[in-house]
KOLNU-24907 format. One record per residue (C-alpha): residue number from 1; residue in three letters; x, y, z. Coordinates in nm, 4 decimals. Example, Ala and Ser with C-alpha at 12.3 -4.5 7.8 and 13.67 -1.06 7.14 Angstrom:
<segus>
+-----+-----+----------+----------+----------+
:   n : res :       px :       py :       pz :
+-----+-----+----------+----------+----------+
:   1 : Ala :   1.2300 :  -0.4500 :   0.7800 :
:   2 : Ser :   1.3670 :  -0.1060 :   0.7140 :
+-----+-----+----------+----------+----------+
</segus>
This chain:
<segus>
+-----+-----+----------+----------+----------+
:   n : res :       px :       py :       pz :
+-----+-----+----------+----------+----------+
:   1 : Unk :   5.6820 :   1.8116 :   4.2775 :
:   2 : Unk :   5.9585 :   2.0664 :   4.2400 :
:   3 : Unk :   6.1194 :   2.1072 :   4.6216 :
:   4 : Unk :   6.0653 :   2.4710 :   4.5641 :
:   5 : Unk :   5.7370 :   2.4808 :   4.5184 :
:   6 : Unk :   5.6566 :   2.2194 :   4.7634 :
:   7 : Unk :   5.7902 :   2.4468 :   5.0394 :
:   8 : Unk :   5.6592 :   2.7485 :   4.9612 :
:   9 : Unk :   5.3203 :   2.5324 :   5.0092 :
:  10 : Unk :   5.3883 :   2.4860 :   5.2915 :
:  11 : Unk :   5.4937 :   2.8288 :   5.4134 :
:  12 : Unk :   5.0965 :   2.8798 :   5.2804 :
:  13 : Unk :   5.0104 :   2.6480 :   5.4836 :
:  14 : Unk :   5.1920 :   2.6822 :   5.8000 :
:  15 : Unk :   5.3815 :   3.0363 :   5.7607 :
:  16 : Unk :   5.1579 :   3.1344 :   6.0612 :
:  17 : Unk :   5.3182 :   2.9095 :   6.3259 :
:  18 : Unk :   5.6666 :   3.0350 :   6.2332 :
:  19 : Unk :   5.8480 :   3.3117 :   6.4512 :
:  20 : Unk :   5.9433 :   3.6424 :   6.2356 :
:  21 : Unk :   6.2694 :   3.6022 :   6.2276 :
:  22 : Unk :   6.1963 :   3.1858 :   6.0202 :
:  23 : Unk :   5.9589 :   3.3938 :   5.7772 :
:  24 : Unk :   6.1450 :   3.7107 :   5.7402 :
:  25 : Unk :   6.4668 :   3.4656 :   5.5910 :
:  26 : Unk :   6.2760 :   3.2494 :   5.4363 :
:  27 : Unk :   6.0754 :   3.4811 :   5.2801 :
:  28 : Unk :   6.3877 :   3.6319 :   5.1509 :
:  29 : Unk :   6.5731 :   3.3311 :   5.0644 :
:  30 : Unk :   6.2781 :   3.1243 :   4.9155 :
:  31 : Unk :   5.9988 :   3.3633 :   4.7585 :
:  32 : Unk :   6.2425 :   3.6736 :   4.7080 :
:  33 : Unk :   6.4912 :   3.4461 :   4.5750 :
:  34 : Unk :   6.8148 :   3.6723 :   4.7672 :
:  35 : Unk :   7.0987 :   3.4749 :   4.8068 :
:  36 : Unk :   7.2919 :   3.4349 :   5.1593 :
:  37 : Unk :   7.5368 :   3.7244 :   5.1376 :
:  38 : Unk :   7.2265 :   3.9110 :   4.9999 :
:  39 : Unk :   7.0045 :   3.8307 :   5.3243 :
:  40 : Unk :   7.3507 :   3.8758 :   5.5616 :
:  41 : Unk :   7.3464 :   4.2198 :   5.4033 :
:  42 : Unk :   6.9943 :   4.3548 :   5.5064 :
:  43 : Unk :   7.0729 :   4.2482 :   5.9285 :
:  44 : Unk :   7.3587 :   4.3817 :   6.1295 :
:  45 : Unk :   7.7059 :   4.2879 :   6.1085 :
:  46 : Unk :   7.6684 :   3.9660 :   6.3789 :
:  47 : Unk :   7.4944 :   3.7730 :   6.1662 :
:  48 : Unk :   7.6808 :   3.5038 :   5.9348 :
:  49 : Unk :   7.6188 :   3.3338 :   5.6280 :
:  50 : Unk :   7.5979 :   3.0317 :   5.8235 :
:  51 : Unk :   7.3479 :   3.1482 :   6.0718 :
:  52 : Unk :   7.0936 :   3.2741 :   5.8256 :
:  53 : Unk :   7.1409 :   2.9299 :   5.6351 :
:  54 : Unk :   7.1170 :   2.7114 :   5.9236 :
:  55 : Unk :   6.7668 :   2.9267 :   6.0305 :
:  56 : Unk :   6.6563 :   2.8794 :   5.6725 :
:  57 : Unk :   6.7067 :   2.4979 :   5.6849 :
:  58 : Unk :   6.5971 :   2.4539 :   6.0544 :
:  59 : Unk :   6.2292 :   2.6657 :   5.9324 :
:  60 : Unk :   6.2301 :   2.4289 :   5.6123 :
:  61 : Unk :   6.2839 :   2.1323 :   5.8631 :
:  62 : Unk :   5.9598 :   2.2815 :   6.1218 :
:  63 : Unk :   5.7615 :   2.3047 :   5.8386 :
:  64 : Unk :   5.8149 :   1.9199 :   5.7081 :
:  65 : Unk :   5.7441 :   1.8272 :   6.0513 :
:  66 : Unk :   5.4200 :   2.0353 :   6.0404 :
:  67 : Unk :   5.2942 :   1.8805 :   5.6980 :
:  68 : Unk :   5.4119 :   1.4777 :   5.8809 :
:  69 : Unk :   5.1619 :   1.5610 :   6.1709 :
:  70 : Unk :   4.9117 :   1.7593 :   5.9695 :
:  71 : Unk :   4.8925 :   1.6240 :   5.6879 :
:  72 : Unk :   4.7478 :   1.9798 :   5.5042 :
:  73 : Unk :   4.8844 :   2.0435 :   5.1953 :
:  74 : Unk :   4.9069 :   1.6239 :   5.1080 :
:  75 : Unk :   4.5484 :   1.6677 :   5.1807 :
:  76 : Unk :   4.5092 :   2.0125 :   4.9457 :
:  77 : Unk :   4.6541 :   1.8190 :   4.6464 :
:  78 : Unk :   4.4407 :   1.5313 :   4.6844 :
:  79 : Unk :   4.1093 :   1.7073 :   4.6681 :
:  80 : Unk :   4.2785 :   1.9427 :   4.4104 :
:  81 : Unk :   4.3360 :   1.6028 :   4.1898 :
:  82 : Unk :   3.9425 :   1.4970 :   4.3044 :
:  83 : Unk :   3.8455 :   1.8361 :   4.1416 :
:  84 : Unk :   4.0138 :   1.8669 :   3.8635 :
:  85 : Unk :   3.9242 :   1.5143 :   3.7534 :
:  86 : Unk :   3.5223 :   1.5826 :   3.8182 :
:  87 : Unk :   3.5505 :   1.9722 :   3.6352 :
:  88 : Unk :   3.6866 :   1.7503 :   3.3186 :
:  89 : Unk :   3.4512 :   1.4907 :   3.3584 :
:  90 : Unk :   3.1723 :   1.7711 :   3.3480 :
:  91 : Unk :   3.3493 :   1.9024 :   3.0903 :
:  92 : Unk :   3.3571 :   1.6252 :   2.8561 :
:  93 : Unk :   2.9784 :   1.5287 :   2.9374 :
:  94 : Unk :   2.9011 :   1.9215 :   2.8262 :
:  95 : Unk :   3.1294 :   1.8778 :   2.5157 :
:  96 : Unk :   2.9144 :   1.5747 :   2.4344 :
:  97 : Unk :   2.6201 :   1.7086 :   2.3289 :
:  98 : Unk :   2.2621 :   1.5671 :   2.4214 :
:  99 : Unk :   2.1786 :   1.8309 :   2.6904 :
: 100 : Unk :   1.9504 :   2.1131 :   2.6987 :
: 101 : Unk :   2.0539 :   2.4789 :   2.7793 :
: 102 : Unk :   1.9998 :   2.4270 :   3.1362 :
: 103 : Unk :   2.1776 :   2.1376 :   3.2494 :
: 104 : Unk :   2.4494 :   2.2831 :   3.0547 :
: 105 : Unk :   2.4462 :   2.5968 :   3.2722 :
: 106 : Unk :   2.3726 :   2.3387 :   3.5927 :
: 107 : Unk :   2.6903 :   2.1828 :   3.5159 :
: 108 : Unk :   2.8927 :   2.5090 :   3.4600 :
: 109 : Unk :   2.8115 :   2.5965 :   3.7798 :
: 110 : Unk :   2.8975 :   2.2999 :   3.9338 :
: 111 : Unk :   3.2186 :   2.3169 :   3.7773 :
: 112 : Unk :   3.3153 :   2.6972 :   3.8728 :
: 113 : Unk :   3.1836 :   2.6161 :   4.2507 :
: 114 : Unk :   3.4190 :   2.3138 :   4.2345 :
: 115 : Unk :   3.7280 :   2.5263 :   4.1096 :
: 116 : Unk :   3.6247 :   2.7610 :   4.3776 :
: 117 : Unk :   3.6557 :   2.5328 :   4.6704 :
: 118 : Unk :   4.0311 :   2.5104 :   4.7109 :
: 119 : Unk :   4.1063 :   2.8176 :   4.5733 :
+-----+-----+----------+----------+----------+
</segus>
């Protein structure tokens, strides 16, 4: 999984347990894609490029020691895999034929209440 989009899981994830000042910069590093001079701009002149970069890497760091105890999001992708897997089995037993109207519509529900779960 692209390192990108792996940490901006878990900012989902764990965003809450991170002080304003972690989410405000990586907020504006990671999902508003600024760069470090961009982020140095928007705070007063005491803060450095290296300062906002080392609070950038020391939130990514909290929140990879978050997902090692918690296990969330590794837990999120499994069932998302589970899902998906049992939507396109349903799928494929629909797309076969042999069923009456109604276990057709049993099994589209199924499926949407499945995709539903995790979202």
């Amino acid at each position: 999984m692209d390192k990108i989009l792996f940490l901006t899981m878990l900012y989902d994830f764990y965003g809450e347990l991170l002080t304003d000042k972690q989410k405000e910069a990586f907020e504006l590093y990671h999902l508003d894609d600024l760069s470090l001079s961009e982020i140095t701009s928007q705070y007063d002149n005491n803060v450095s490029r290296q300062s906002v970069l080392d609070n950038i890497k020391r939130t990514e760091k909290k929140l990879l020691h978050y997902e090692e105890k918690l296990s969330l999001v590794e837990k999120y992708l499994n069932q998302r895999k589970i899902i998906d897997k049992i939507v396109t089995d349903i799928e494929n037993i629909i797309s076969n034929g042999n069923l009456n109207d109604k276990d057709i519509s049993s099994l589209q529900n199924i499926s949407k209440d499945l995709n539903n779960l995790l979202d």
